[in-house]
Every structure is written in structure tokens, then in C-alpha cells.
C-alpha positions in Angstrom: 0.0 0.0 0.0 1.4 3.0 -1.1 2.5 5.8 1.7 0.8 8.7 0.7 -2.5 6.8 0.5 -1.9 5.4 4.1 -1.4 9.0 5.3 -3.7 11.2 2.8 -6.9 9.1 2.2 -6.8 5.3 4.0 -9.7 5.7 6.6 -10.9 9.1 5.4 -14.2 8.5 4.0 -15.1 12.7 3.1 -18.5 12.3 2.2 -19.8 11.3 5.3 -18.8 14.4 6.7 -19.5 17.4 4.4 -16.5 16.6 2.0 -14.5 17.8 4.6 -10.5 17.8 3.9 -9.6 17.2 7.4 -11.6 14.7 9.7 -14.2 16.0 12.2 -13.6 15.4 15.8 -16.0 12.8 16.7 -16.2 14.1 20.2 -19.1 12.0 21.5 -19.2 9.5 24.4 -22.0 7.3 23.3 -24.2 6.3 20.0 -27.6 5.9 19.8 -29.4 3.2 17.9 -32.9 2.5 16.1 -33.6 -1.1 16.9 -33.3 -2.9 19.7 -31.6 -6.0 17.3 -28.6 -3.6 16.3 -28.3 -2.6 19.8 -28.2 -6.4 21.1 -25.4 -7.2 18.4 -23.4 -4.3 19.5 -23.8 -5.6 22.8 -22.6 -8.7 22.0 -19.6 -7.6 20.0 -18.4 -4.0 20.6 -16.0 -4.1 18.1 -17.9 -4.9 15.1 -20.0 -1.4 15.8 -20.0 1.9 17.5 -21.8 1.8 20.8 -19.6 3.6 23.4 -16.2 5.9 22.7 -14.3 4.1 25.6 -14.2 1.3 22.4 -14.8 2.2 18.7 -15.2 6.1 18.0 -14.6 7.1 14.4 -11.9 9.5 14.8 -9.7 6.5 16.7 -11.0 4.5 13.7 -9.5 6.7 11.1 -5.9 6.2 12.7 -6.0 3.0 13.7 -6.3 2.4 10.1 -3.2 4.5 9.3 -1.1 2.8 11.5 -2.1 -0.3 11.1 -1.3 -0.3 7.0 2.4 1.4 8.5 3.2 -2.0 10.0 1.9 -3.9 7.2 -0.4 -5.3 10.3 -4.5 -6.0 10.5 -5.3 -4.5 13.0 -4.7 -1.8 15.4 -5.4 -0.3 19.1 -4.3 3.2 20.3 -4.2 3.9 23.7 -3.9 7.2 25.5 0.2 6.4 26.0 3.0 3.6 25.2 2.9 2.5 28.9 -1.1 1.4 29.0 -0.5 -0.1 25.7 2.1 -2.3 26.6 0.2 -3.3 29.8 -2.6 -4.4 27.8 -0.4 -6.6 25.7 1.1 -8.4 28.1 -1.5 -8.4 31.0 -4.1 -10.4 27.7 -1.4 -12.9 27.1 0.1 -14.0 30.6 -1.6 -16.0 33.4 -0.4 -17.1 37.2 2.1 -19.2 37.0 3.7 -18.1 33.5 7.4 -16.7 32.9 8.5 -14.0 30.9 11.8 -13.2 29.2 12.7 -9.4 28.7 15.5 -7.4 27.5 17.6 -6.2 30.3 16.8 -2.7 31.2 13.9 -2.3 29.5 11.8 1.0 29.6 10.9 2.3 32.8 7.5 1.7 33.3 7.2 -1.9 31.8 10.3 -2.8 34.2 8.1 -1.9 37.2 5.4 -4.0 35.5 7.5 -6.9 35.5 9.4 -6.5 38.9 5.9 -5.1 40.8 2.4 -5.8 39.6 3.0 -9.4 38.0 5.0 -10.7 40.3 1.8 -10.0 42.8 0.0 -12.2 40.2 2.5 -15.5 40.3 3.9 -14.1 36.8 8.5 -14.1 36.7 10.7 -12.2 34.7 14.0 -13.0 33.5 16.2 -10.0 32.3 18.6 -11.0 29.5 21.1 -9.3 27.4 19.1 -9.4 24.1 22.3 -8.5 21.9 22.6 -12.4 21.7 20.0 -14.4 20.6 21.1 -17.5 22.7 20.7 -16.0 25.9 16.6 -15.7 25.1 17.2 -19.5 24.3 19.1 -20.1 27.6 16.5 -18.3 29.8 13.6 -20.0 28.2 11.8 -22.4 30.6 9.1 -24.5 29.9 6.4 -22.0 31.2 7.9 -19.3 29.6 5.3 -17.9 27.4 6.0 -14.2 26.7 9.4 -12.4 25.1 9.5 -8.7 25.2 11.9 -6.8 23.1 13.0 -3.1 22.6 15.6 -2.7 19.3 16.8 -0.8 19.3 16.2 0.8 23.4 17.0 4.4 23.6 20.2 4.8 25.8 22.4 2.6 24.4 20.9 1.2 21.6 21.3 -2.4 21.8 19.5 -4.1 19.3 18.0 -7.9 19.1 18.1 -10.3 16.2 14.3 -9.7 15.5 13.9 -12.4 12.8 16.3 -14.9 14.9 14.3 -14.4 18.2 10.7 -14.5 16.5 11.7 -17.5 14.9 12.8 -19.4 18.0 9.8 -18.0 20.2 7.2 -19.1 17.4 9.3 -22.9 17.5 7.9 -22.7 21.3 5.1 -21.3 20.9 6.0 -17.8 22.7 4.4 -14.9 22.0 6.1 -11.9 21.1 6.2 -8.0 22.0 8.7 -5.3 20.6 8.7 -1.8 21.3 9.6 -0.1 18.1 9.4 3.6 19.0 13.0 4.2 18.2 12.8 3.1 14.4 8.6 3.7 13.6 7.0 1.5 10.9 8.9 3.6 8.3 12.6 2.5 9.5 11.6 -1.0 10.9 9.2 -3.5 10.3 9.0 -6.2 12.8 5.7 -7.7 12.4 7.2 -8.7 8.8 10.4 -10.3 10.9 7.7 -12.3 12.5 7.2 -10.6 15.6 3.1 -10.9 16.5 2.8 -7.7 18.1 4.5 -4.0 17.5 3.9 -1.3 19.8 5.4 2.2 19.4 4.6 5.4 21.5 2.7 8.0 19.0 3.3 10.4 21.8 6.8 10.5 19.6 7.3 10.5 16.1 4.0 9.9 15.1 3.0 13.1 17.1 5.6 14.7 16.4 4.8 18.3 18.0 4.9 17.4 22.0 1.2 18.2 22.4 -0.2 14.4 22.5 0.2 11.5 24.3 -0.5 8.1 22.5 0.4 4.2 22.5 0.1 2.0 19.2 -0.3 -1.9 19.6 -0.3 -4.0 15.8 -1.0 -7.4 15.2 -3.1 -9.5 13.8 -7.1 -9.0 14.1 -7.6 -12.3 16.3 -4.8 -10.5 18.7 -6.1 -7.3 18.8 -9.5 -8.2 19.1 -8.3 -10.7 22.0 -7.1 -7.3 23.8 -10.4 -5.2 22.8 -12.6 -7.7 24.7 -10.6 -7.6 27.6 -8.0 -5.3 28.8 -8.7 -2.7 26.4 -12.3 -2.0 27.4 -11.8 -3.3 30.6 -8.8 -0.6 31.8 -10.5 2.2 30.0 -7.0 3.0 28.4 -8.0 3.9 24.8 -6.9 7.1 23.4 -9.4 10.0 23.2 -10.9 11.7 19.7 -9.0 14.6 20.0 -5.8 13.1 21.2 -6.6 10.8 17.8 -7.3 14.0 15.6 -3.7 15.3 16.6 -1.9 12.4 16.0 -3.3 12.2 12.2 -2.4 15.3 11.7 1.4 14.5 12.8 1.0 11.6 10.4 0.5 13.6 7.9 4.0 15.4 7.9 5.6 11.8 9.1 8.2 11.4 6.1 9.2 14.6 5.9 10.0 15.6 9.8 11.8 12.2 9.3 14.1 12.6 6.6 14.9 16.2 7.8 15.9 15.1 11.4 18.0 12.2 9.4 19.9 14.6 7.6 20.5 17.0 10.8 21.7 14.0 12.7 24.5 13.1 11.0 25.9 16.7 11.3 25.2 16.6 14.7 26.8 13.7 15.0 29.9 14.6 13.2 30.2 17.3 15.3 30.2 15.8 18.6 32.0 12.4 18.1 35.1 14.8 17.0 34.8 17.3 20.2 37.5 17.0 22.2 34.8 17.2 25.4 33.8 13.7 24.2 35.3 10.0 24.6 32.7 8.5 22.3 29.3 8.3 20.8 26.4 5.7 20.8 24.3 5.6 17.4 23.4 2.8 15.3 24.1 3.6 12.2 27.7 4.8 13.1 30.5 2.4 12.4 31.8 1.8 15.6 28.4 0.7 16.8 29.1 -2.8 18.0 25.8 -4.0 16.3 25.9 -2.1 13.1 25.9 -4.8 10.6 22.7 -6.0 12.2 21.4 -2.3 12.2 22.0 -2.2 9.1 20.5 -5.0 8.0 17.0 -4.2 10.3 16.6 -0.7 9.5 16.3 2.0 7.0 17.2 5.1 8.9 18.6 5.7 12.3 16.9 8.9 13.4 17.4 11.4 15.6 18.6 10.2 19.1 21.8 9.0 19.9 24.2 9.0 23.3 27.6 10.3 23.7 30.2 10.4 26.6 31.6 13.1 28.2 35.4 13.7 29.2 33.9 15.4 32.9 36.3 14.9 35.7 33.1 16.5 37.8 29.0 16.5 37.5 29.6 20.3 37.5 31.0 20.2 34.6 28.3 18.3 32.8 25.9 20.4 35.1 27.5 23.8 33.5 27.3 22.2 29.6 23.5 20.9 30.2 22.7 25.1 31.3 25.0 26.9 29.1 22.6 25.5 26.3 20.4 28.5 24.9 18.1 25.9 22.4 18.4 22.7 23.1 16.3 22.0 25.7 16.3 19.6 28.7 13.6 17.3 28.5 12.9 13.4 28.6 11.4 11.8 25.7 12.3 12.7 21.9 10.4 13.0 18.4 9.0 16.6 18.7 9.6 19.5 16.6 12.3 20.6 19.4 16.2 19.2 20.4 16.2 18.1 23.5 19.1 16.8 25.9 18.9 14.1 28.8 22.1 14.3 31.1 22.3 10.6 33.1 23.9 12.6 35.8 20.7 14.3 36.5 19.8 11.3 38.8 22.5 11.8 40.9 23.6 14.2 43.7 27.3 15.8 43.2 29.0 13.4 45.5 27.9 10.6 44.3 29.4 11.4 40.4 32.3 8.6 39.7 34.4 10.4 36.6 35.4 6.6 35.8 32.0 5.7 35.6 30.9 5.9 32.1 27.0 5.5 32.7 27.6 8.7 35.1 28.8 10.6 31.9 26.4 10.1 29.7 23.9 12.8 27.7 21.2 11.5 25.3 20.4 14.2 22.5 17.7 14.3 20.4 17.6 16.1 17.2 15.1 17.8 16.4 13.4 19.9 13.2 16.4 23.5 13.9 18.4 24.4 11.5 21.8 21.9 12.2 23.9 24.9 12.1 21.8 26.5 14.6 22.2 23.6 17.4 25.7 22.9 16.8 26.5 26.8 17.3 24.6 25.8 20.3 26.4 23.1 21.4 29.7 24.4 20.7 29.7 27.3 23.0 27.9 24.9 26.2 31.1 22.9 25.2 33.2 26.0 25.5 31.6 27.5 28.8 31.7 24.1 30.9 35.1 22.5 29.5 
């Protein structure tokens, strides 16, 4: 399916609404019917109509479309953020008793998911270095039952064999999760790799101006609708119409926020991996990157966030370079319309800072839609003013 369709006209059915060129805001709570038969079936299946917005509403419809032809899946849920979504995936396809085998140092939230709520529920996790396909083999018990991947993560990028560990979970009959926020269906295409669900946060790229939260989940229909009749409705997590409206109009500008950030990231880049203030950059598509064959191989683009070390002999120092900045902001997250910088240090007080402690000199950037010129101008003199 061609990309412009997907992002111009898939979903957008005009003349139901006034031949309108952008889609209404279906901001309604409920729907009201003419028979009591129609009612009945939507009671019986909520997904096959519209009956309440906490389901199906048509603005949600429209995107879930989109995003669902981006992953080349059949169907799609959007939740208000990346965290409920994957909750939802995991909580529909675990049960007491089951094991789980993550990625070491996996994404905040779905770590405390792992360590807090399931274990409350008889549910394990083993943490494994997913840069080796083995070690998913080696961890893998006979109850084990979910794998849960990030490739690449967003600090230091380590990436899994997708089409190597989907392989060997489908041999066992494991199901699969990845979160593929870093890449988006345009870089990286997992469900192809054989992956059965996707997620990405839309509060990112997909967004793309920092005004939205959202949380995609792909896979196929029997999977998705699995999760609509049960977590989804139940947890009340699904993404509002408005929140939906905003993140199809960041859809529409998708490509081209993309392939500008591409370009400004390799400047960026170029400019930082030779600064004397710095021992070394993290970035897949750089090739030093341990992994970068496999980068290669997995994804089209590399875009926008990568990690480099400083030479601090104190936090101040890092403290003075993070405030000097005049543009790029500090900020967690990434895929906005603004450049944004995430010191590690910032989680810890000065006297705890150990110079020989690489994660302690860390700074994620992200590069965002500025002028290159203008953000390494900045950079440069936050360089000059704390080294």
C-alpha cells in the first residue's frame, strides 16, 4: 500500500462528513441506535460497531487504520500512552504461573510491571542481554510464554536479532512484543520479521509536535481483538478523539519531519564524536556501533537520538554544559519538533558522580526539526563554557 494513501486518504471517507479535507472530531461519548436487534449485536460484539467511545469512536477509527497499514499489520489499538499499551499486551497474554523473558533494562514503566504488579499475580521475569539471541534461548523455561523486546532501546541502543528471536519464540510457541518507538514502521518493520505484536509510543514520532500523548499496539485481528474484549475496554485505556485527531495530523508530515531530522543527525553527529569534550558516541548507524551490521540489515534510517560520553572529571562540569545551552532544551522523551538533551547525571547528587563511571557521563540528545547549524552553534559554545 502505497504511503501517501496510508497518510492522505486510507480511513478518510469525506463524504460522510461534508466533504470535509480534514476529519471531524468525533467528540461524542455514546451512540444511539434504532432497533433494539442492532443494539443487542453491538452488545454482543463492541468491536464490530460503535456503541460507546471508551471502544470504537470514528476519529480513533480513522488512525487506527493508518497505523495499522504502517506495520503492514490488520489491525490496530491506540491507547492514551505507550505505557497502557504495553500493559494491555502483556497483562491479555500472561496468566499465574507463567514466565517472561525481557531485555535487560527495559523501559521504565514496563520494568516496574514486571518486577511489581505481575509478580503480585505468580507471573516471573528474566532480564537477558538481548544482543545475543542465545541468551533468550538459555532463559527460556518451559512456562515461559511471553518475550518482550526493545531494538533498538534508547540509551544505548542495543539491538536484538528480531527475525532470529521471532523465529525461535514461534518454535515454542511464545508470544512476542517489541517496542519499536525508536525506528517507527517507516525505519523498521517487525511484524514482517515475525514478531506478532509491535507497539510504538505515537506520543513521539507519530506526534511529532509534544502536544499528545499516544500508545500504538499492531497485530493481527484475532490479537487485537483478543485485547479489545478484555484489557482494552476493561482498563478504560484507549486514546481519546481529540488526542486521535492530533496524531493524524502528525502523520501527515511523518516522512518529511523524518528525513529532515536524518539529515540534521548526521551533522550533529559529526560534530560531537570529534569534540574533544567527548570520549565516544552511541548511534546505530555509526561504524563503531558494535551491532551495526545487524542495524543495518533491520533498519532503514537511524533517526534522531543517539548518546555520547563526556570527558567530565566532575558533575559540575556536565551540570554547566546541560545550562550553558540556549536551544536545546532539557527534557525526557524525543520525536518533537524541538532538540532536547537528557544528562544521566541528573539522577544523581554531586558526591555521588564517579568520573570513571561511564554510565555517570552520559547525555542522550535528540535532534530535532532546527536548523543543524543552529544547534551545533549551540552546542559548541555549552562545550566552551563548561570544558
Amino acid at each position: 500500500m502505497d504511503l501517501s494513501y496510508i497518510l492522505n486518504e486510507l480511513g478518510e471517507e469525506r463524504e460522510h462528513y461534508f466533504n470535509a479535507v480534514s476529519p471531524p472530531i468525533m467528540q461524542t461519548s455514546n451512540f444511539a441506535f434504532k432497533k433494539v436487534d442492532d443494539l443487542r449485536s453491538a452488545f454482543a460484539d463492541e468491536m464490530s460497531t460503535y456503541l460507546y467511545s471508551r471502544g470504537l469512536n470514528p476519529t480513533v477509527d480513522i488512525l487506527r487504520k493508518k497505523l495499522a497499514a504502517l506495520d503492514g499489520a490488520e489491525d490496530c489499538l491506540v491507547f492514551n500512552n505507550g505505557a497502557a499499551a504495553i500493559f494491555a499486551a502483556v497483562l491479555a497474554n500472561v496468566k499465574t504461573g507463567d514466565h517472561i523473558v525481557s531485555v535487560s533494562k527495559p523501559y521504565t514503566w514496563v520494568q516496574r510491571m514486571f518486577d511489581v504488579i505481575l509478580p503480585r499475580f505468580g507471573i516471573t521475569t528474566t532480564y537477558v542481554d538481548g544482543r545475543k539471541t542465545e541468551n533468550y534461548m538459555e532463559a527460556t523455561k518451559p512456562n515461559t510464554t511471553f518475550y518482550y523486546l526493545e531494538s533498538p532501546n534508547s540509551w544505548d541502543f542495543a539491538l536484538q536479532d528480531i527475525e532470529a528471536v521471532a523465529a525461535y519464540a514461534k518454535q515454542k510457541n511464545i508470544t512476542t512484543l517489541i517496542d519499536n518507538s525508536y525506528c517507527t514502521p517507516l525505519y523498521q518493520q517487525p511484524l514482517q520479521m515475525g514478531i506478532d505484536m509491535a507497539m510504538q509510543t505515537a506520543t513521539k514520532y507519530i506526534g511529532g509536535h509534544s502536544d499528545t500523548l499516544g500508545g500504538v499496539l499492531c497485530g493481527t485481528h484475532a490479537m487485537i481483538k483478543k485485547i479489545f474484549d478484555s484489557e482494552y475496554l476493561n482498563i478504560g485505556s484507549g486514546i481519546q478523539p481529540f488526542n486521535a485527531w492530533l496524531l493524524i495530523r502528525g502523520l501527515r508530515t511523518l516522512p518529511a519531519r523524518l528525513e529532515r531530522i536524518n539529515r540534521s543527525t548526521q551533522k550533529l553527529v559529526a560534530f560531537i564524536r570529534s569534540h574533544p569534550a567527548v570520549s565516544s558516541i552511541i548511534y546505530p548507524f555509526d561504524e563503531n556501533f558494535g551491532q551495526y551490521q545487524l542495524a543495518k540489515k533491520q533498519m532503514k534510517e537511524a533517526p534522531g537520538l543517539f548518546t555520547f560520553y563526556f570527558k567530565a572529571t566532575s558533575r559540575q562540569q556536565i551540570v554547566t554544559f546541560c545550562e550553558s545551552l540556549q536551544h536545546i532544551q532539557m527534557a525526557v522523551s524525543w520525536g518533537g519538533h524541538e532538540s532536547l538533551l537528557l544528562p544521566r547525571c541528573a539522577a544523581l547528587q554531586d558526591e555521588d558522580f564517579d568520573a570513571s563511571n561511564p554510565e555517570h557521563q552520559m547525555a542522550r540528545i535528540y535532534v530535532g526539526l532546527e536548523d543543524p547549524e543552529y544547534l551545533v552553534a549551540d552546542l559548541d559554545q555549552a562545550f566552551k563554557a563548561a570544558f
